[in-house]
SEZA-444596 format. One line per 3 residues: number of its first residue (from 1); for each residue x, y, z of N, C-alpha, C. Coordinates in nm, 2 decimals. Example, Ala and Ser with C-alpha at 12.3 -4.5 7.8 and 13.67 -1.06 7.14 Angstrom:
1> 1.32 -0.57 0.78 1.23 -0.45 0.78 1.32 -0.33 0.78 ~ 1.28 -0.22 0.71 1.37 -0.11 0.71 1.29 0.00 0.79
This chain:
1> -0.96 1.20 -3.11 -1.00 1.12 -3.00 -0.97 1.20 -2.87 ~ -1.08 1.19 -2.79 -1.07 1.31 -2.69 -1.07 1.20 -2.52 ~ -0.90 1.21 -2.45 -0.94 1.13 -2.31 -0.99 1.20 -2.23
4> -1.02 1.04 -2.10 -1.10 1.15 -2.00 -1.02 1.23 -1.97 ~ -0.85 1.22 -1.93 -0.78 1.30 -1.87 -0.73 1.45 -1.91 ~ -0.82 1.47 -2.05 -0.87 1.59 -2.11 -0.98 1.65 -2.08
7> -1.03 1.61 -1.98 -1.18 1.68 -1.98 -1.26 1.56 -2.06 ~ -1.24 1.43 -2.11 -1.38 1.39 -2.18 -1.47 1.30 -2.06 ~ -1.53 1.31 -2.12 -1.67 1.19 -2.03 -1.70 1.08 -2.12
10> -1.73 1.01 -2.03 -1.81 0.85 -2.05 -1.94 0.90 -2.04 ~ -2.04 0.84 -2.16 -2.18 0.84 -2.14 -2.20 0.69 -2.04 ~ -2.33 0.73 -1.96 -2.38 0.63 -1.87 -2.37 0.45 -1.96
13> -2.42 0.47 -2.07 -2.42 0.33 -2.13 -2.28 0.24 -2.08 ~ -2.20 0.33 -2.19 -2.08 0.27 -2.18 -1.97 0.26 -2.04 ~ -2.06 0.36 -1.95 -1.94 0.30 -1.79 -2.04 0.17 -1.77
16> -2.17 0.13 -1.81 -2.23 0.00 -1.77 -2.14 -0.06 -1.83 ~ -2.14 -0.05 -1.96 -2.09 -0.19 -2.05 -1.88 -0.20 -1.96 ~ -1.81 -0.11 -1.91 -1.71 -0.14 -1.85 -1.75 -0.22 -1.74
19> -1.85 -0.23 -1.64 -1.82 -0.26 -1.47 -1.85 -0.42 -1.52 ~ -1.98 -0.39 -1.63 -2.04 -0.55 -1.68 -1.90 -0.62 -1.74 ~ -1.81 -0.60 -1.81 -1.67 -0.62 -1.82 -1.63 -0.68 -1.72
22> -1.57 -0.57 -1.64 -1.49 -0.62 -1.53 -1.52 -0.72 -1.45 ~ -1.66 -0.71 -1.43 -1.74 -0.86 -1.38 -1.70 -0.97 -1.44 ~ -1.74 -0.99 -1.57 -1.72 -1.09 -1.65 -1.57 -1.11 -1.66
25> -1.44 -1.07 -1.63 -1.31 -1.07 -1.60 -1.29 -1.16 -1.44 ~ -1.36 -1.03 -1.39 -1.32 -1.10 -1.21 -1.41 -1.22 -1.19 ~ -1.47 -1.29 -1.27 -1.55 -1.44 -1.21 -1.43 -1.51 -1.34
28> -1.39 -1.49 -1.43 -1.35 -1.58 -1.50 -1.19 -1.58 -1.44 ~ -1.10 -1.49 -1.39 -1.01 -1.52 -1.28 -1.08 -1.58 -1.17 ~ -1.16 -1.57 -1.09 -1.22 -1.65 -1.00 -1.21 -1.77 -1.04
31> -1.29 -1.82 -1.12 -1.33 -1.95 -1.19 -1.17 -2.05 -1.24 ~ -1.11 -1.97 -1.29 -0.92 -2.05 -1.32 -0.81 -2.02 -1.16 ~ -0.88 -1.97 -1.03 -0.79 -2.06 -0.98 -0.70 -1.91 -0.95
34> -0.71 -1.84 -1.01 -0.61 -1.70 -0.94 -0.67 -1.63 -0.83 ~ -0.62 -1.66 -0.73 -0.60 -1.54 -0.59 -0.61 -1.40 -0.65 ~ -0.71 -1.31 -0.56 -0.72 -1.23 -0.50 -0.60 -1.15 -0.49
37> -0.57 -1.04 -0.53 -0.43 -0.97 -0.49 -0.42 -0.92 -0.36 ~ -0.33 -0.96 -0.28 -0.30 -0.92 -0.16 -0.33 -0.70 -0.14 ~ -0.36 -0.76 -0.01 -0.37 -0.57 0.01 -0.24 -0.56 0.08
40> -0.18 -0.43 0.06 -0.02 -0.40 0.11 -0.08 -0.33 0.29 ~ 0.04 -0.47 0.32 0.02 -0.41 0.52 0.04 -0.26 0.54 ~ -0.04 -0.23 0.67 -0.02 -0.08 0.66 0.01 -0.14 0.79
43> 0.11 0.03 0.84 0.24 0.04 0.95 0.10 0.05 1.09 ~ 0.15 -0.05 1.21 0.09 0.00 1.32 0.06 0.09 1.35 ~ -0.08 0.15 1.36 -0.14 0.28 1.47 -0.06 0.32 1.59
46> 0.03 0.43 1.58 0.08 0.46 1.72 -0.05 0.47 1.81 ~ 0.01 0.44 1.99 -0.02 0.40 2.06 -0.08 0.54 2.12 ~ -0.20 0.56 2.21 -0.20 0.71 2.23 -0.14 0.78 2.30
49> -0.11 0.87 2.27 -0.01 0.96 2.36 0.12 0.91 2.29 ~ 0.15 0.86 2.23 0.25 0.88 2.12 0.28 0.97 2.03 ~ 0.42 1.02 2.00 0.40 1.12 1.94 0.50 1.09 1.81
52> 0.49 1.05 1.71 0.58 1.05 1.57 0.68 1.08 1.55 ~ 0.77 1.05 1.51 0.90 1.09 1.49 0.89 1.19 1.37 ~ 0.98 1.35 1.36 0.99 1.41 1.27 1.10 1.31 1.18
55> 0.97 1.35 1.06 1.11 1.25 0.98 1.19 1.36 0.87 ~ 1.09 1.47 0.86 1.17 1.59 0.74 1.25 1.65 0.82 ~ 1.35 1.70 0.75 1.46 1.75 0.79 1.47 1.91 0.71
């Protein structure tokens, strides 16, 4: 058995029959009522002319 993380590939068929998957996954979560997974807050945009603190030492 050869992975992709070896060099293998997916023929076109079969990445269709995964996304058609995944679809049929994410409406049947949809459909029972499970939320969306939150996206992780990202840190305020310094302001311009601000300059970052070095943090490496």
């Amino acid at each position: 058995m050869q992975y992709l993380g070896d060099g293998g590939e997916l023929k076109p068929e079969k990445v269709g029959e995964i996304w058609a998957g995944l679809a049929v996954l994410q409406k049947a979560l949809k459909k029972a009522g499970h939320p969306r997974p939150a996206k992780p807050k990202r840190s305020p945009k310094p302001m311009p002319g601000q300059v970052g603190l070095p943090l490496e030492s």
